[in-house]
N, C-alpha and C positions, 0 to 999 in steps of 0.2 A: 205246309210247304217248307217252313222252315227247317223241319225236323227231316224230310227229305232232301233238302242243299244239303244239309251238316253231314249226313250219312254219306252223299253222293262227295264230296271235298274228304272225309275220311276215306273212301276206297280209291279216291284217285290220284291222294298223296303220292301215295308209296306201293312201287309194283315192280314187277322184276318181270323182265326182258327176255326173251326163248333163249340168249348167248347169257344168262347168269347176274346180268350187271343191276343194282339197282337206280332204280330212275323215280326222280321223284316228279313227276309233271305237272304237278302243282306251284314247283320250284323255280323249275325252270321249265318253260312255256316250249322253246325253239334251240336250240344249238348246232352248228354247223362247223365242218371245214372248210373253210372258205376258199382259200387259196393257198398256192399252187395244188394241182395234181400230182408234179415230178417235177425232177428237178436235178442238174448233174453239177456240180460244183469242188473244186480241189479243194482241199485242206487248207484251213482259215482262211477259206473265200464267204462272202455271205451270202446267205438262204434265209428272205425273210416268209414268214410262214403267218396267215390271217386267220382267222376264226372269227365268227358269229355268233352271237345267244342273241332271244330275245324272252325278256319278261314282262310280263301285262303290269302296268303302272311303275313300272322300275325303268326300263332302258325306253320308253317313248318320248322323253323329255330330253331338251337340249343336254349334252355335257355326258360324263358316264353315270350310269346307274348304280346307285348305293346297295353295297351288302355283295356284290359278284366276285368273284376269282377265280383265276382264270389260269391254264395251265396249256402248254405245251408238250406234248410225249415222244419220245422215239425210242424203237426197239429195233433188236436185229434179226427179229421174225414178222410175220405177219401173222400177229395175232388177236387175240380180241385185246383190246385196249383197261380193262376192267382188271386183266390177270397180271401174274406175275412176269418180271422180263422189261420191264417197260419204266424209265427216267422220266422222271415228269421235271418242267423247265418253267418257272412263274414268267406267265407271258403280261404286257403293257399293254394297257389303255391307246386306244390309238384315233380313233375316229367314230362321231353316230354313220348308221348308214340304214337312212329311213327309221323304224323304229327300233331296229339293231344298234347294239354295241361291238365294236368292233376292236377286236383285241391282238397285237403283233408280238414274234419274238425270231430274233435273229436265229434260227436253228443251228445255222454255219458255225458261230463261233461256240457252240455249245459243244459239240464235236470233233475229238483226240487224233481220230484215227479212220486209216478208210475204210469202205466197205459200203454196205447198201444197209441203208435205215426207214424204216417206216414210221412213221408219224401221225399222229392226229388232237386233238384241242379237249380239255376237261374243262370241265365249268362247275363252282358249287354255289352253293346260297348261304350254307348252315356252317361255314369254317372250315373246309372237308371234313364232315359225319358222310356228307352222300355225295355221287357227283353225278353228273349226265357228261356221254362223251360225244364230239361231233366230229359226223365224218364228213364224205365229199362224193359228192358226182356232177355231173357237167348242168344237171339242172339246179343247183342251187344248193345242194346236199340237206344233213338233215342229222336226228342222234344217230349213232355208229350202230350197224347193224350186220356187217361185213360182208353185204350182197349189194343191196343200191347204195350204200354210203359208205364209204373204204376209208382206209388211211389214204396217205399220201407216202409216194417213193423220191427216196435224196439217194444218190449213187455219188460215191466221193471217189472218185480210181486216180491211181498211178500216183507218182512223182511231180512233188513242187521244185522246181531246180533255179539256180541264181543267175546261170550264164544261159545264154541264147546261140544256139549255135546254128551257124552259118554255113555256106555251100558254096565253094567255088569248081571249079575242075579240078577235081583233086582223084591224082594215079598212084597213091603211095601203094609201093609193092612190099617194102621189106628189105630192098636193095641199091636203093638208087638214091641220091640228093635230094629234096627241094628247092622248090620256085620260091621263093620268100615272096616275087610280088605275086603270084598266083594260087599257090598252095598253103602257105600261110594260115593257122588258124589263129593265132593270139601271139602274143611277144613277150617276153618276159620283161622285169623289172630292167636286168639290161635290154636296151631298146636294139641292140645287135643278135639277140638269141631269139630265135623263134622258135615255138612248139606247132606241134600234128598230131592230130587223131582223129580218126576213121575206122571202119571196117565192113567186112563184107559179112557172107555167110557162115564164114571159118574163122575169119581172126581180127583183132583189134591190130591197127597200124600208130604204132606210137615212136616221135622221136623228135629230137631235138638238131638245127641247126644254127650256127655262127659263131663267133668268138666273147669270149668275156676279157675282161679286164688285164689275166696271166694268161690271153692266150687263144687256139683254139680248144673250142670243146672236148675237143677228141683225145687234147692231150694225156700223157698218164697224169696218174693220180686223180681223178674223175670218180665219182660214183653218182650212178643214175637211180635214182627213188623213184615205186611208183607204187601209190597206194591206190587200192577199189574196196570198192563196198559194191558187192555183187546182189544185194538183196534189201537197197536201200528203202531208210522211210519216209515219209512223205514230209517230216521235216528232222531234217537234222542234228544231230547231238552236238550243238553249236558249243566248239573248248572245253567238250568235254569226252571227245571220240578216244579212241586206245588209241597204244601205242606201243613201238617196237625198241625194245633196248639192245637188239640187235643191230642200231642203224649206227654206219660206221662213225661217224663222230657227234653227231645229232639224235637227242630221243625226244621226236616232236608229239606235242598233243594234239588230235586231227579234230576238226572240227564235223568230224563224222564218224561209225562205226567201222572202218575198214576191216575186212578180213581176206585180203588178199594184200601180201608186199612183196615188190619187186627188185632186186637191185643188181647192177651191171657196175662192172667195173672196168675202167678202162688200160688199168696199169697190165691188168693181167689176162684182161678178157671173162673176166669169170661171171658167171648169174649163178643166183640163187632164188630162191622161193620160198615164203615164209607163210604159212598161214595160222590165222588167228583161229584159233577152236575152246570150247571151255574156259572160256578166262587167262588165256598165254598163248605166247606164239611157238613154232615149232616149224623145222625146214622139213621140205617137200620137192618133190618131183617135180619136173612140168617139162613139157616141150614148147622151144619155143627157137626162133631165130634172129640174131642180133646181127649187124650190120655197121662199120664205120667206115669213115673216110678224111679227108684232111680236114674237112670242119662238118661234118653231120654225121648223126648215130642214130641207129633208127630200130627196132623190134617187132615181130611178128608173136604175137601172145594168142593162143587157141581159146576161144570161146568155150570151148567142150571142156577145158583145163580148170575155168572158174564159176563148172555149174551152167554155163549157154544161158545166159542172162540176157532178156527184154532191158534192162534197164544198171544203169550204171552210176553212183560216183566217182571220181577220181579226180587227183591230184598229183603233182609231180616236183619233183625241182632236182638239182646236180649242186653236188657238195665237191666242190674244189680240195685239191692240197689246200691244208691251213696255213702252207707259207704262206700264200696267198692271200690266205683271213677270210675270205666269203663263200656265203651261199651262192653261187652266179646266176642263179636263176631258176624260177619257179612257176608253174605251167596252175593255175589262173598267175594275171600279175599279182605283185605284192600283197605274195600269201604268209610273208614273216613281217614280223614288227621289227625283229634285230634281225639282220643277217651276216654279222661279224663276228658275234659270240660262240665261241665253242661250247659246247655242251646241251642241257635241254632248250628247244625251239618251243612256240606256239603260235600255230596258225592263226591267220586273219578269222573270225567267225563266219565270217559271209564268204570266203576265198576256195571255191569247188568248183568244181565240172557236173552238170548231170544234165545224162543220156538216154534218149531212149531208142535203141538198138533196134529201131524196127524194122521188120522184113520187107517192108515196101520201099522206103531210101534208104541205099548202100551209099555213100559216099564213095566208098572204092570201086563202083562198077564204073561203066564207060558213060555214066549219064550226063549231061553237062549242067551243072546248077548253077546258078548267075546271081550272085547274094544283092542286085544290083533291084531286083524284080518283085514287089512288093505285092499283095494280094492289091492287085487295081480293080475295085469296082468299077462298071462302066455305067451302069445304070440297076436302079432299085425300086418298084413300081408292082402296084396294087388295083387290080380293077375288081368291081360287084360283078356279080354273075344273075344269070333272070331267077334261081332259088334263092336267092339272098347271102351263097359263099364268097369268097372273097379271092381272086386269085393272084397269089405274090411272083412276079418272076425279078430274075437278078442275072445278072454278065458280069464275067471278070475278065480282062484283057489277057492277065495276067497272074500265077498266084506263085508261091513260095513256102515252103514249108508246112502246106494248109493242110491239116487234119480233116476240118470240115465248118461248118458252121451253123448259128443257134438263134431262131429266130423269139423274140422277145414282143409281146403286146400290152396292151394297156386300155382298159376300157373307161371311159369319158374323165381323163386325164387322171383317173387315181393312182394307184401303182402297176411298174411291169411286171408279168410274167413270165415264164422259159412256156413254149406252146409246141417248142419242136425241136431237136437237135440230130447233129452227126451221128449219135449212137441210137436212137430210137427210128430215124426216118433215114433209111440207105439214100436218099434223093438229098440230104443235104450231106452225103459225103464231098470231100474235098479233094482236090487233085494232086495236092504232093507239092511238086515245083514243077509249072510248065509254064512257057512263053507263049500260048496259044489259048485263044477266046473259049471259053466255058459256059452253059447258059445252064440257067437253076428254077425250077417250078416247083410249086407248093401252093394247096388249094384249103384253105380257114375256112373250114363245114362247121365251125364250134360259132356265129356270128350268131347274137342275134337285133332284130331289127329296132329301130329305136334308138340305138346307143354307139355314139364314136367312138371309133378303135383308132388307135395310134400303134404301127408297126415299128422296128430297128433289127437291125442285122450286124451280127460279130461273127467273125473268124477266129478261128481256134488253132491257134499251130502247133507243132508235135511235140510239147512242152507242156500243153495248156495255157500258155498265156491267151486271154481273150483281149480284141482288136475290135470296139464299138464302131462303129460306121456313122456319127452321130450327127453327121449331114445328109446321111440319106433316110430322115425319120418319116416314116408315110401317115398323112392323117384320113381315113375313109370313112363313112356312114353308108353300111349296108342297106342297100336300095335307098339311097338315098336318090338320084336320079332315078330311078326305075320306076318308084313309087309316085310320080310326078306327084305335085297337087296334093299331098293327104300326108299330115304327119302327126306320131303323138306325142303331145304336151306331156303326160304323165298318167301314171297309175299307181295310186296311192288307196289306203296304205297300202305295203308289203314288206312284209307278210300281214293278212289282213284276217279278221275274225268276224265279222259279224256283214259288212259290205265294201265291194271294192269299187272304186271310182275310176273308170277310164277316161278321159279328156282327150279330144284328138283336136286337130283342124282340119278344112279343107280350103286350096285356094282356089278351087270351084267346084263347079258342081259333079257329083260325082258316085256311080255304084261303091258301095263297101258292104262286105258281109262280113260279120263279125261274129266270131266262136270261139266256144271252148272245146278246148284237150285235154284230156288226162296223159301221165307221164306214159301211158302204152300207148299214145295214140288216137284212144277211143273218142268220138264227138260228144261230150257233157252237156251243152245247149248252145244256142244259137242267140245273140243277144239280139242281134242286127240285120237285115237283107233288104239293105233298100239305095236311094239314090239319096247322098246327106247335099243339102246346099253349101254354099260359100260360108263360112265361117266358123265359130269352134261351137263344137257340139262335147256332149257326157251324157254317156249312161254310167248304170251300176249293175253290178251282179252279187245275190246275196249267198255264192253257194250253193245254191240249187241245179237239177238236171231239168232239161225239158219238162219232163214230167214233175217237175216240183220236190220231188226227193231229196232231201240234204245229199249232198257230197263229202265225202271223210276228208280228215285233215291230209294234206300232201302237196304235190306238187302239179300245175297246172300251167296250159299256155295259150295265151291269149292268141286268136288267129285274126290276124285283118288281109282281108283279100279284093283286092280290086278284078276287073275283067282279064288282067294281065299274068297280076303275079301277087305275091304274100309275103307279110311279115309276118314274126311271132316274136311274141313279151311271156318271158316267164314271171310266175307269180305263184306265193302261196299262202295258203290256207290254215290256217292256225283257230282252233275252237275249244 
């Protein structure tokens, strides 16, 4: 007998996988990705990412398990996890969970640049000589096999921008003055200049009104700056952006890439256009329409002229005659440290505009936005359903700028996860800016019975800034009323090898039928079918099918069902 363990522990060391990877299962017993599935988050936001192993007589004991290591991966394909392509990130000790080890790493901050990354958790025993890798699926996942156990998707999109930009009635044509108390976007360092900008489908609406210190604006000797970054990235080349030795008395360092500059003068009327290509600037064409009057100047700049751009940096400011001695002002405020020095300038780091131009708000069309209008939740609420889903609805009175919004869960208070958002679920798009009652439904089919969930809801405005709701946190227990009378205590172990222990109660008396499921559905045995008394009862299950047949390692789910209705406990199988 002896001489048959030793032979069976040599062939089941070391085997190799249909996808190539070798797995040693001897090593490591169980691995998983635990959490998240997906997950969309802007550029150095966090992403924390969980994984699971478990080893026989190593991770059963309090504390972490000696000899483990433990890694996080992402690639920018969805590939097998074993091949080449693929960053591996040394992930932390984080929590036991039942006879699991449970292992964290912030993905978010591991990651430069946007784009869609897939991910999943390495685990070794031997130093990395071997690894086992774990993926994920909604039952509890298992090693990576890239049909029921997948990576995980992190989606990073768009632009991280500084300023937040606001909506009032704004009709800027190209031609006419501003409202300063109405039209107004920001003011400059002189608190008499204000700046505008907008656009529609054809053109960006840029321009400055009121007087500085020599004067009004408009006077001669004036020149008007206006730098973009027509293809900005998600963060900025903070004091270390180009620069134009072209600018009439100023050659500022931008604290972004621009490759578009603008400049108007007012002595003579002139524009010019400069753009940045291969490493230098160089003047250019453009069409475009300039506009003054006794104290405001204003421009019409073609979209189509700087490449029809979703998304924009920009910056601006007006260089005075140096009789004068100053900068007069500069569109974010106090984007110069000096602005009395002739010669080279440098921008605030944090001191930019960014935009995202998008086709659904025009600021220049006739719509009226009221920056006054906040995303008002009205109410945020969760009821069970008689299957055991969970239905979330939501009201807003009112919303502003709303992209859409991202629902977040958390099961018996451990950590959140993202379970839903604006870009995967059309039902949680958002309305834009409207002054009228909005109503939101979403139905959590992912529940299962036994374990509180805690909900929260953020709004996401056309920036990405995310807005927590963190008074309207929902705590539910699927079928928790439904199931009147019958609850489970636990089911231990699990993952479990040799026998599993189910503990329930009852606070009276009461039918339950109690079964097993394989992950297709199939009935595996029947443990229960009868009327249990008032109080706590346990059975076991060792693994077997009705017929007494072992059942293979995997994934399985506990079914308890009254005359009504059903829970289910997932659990597994480890041998």
């Amino acid at each position: 007998m002896k001489i048959v363990s030793l032979f069976f522990f040599f062939i089941s060391t070391i085997c190799t996988n249909m996808y190539g990877q070798t797995e040693n299962r001897n090593t490591i017993d169980w691995a998983n990705l635990h959490w998240p599935q997906s997950g969309t988050i802007y550029l150095g936001s966090s992403h924390n990412v969980y994984a699971r192993v478990y080893e026989s007589g190593v991770t059963d004991g309090a504390g972490q398990g000696s000899g483990i290591t433990a890694w996080i991966g992402y690639s920018t394909s969805n590939s097998n996890p074993s091949g080449v392509g693929w960053t591996w990130v040394s992930a932390s000790y984080n929590t036991d969970s039942g006879n699991n080890d449970e292992y964290v790493l912030d993905l978010g901050s591991n990651i430069s640049s946007v784009g869609t990354y897939y991910y999943t958790s390495r685990f070794s025993m031997d130093g990395g000589s071997s690894f086992v890798y774990g993926g994920y699926n909604a039952g509890g996942g298992g090693f990576w096999d890239g049909s029921s156990n997948v990576s995980g998707t992190l989606t990073i999109p768009g632009i991280v921008t500084t300023s937040r930009q606001t909506y009032t009635t704004i009709s800027i044509d190209g031609w006419n003055d501003f409202s300063t108390s109405t039209e107004r976007f920001t003011s400059t360092s002189d608190t008499d200049i204000y700046g505008y900008i907008t656009w529609d489908a054809d053109y960006l609406y840029i321009g400055y009104s009121g007087s500085s210190n020599s004067g009004a604006i408009t006077d001669n000797g004036r020149v008007y700056h206006i730098y973009i970054d027509s293809d900005p990235n998600s963060t900025a080349n903070s004091g270390s952006g180009t620069t134009d030795g072209e600018a009439w008395r100023t050659d500022p360092t931008l604290p972004f890439t621009a490759n578009y500059h603008y400049t108007f003068k007012t002595s003579d009327n002139s524009e010019t256009k400069r753009i940045y290509s291969d490493g230098s600037w160089s003047n250019d064409s453009f069409t475009t329409s300039s506009n003054k009057g006794s104290s405001y100047w204003e421009s019409r700049i073609q979209r189509s002229s700087i490449g029809s751009p979703s998304q924009i940096y920009i910056l601006m400011y007006i260089e005075e005659d140096w009789v004068g001695g100053e900068l007069c002002g500069g569109i974010p405020n106090d984007i110069f440290t000096d602005n009395t020095t002739q010669g080279s300038q440098t921008f605030a780091s944090d001191k930019w505009l960014g935009f995202n131009l998008t086709s659904s708000i025009s600021p220049n069309d006739n719509a009226n936005f009221d920056q006054s209008l906040p995303v008002d939740l009205t109410f945020f609420r969760a009821n069970p359903t008689m299957d055991g889903n969970i239905v979330l609805e939501w009201e807003t009175a009112s919303e502003i700028d709303n992209l859409g919004f991202i629902l977040e869960r958390r099961m018996n208070a451990e950590y959140w996860f993202e379970i839903a958002n604006y870009i995967t679920h059309p039902e949680f798009h958002g309305q834009g800016s409207v002054s009228y009652t909005t109503k939101y439904h979403f139905i959590d089919e992912t529940t299962l019975g036994g374990n509180h969930y805690d909900y929260r809801l953020a709004d996401v405005d056309i920036f990405g800034s995310k807005t927590y709701h963190e008074l309207e946190i929902l705590g539910i227990d699927p079928l928790a009323n439904i199931l009147d009378g019958f609850h489970i205590n636990s089911i231990y172990p699990n993952p479990f090898n040799l026998e599993l222990t189910i503990q329930f109660s009852m606070s009276e008396d009461r039918f339950l039928n109690i079964q097993v499921y394989d992950i297709q559905g199939r009935l595996v045995d029947t443990l229960a079918k009868e009327v249990f008394p008032m109080g706590i009862h346990s059975i076991k299950w060792n693994g077997s099918m009705t017929n007494n047949k072992t059942v293979s390692n995997g994934i399985y789910f506990m079914q308890f069902q009254t005359k009504k209705n059903i829970a289910r406990q997932k659990v597994i199988l480890l041998k």
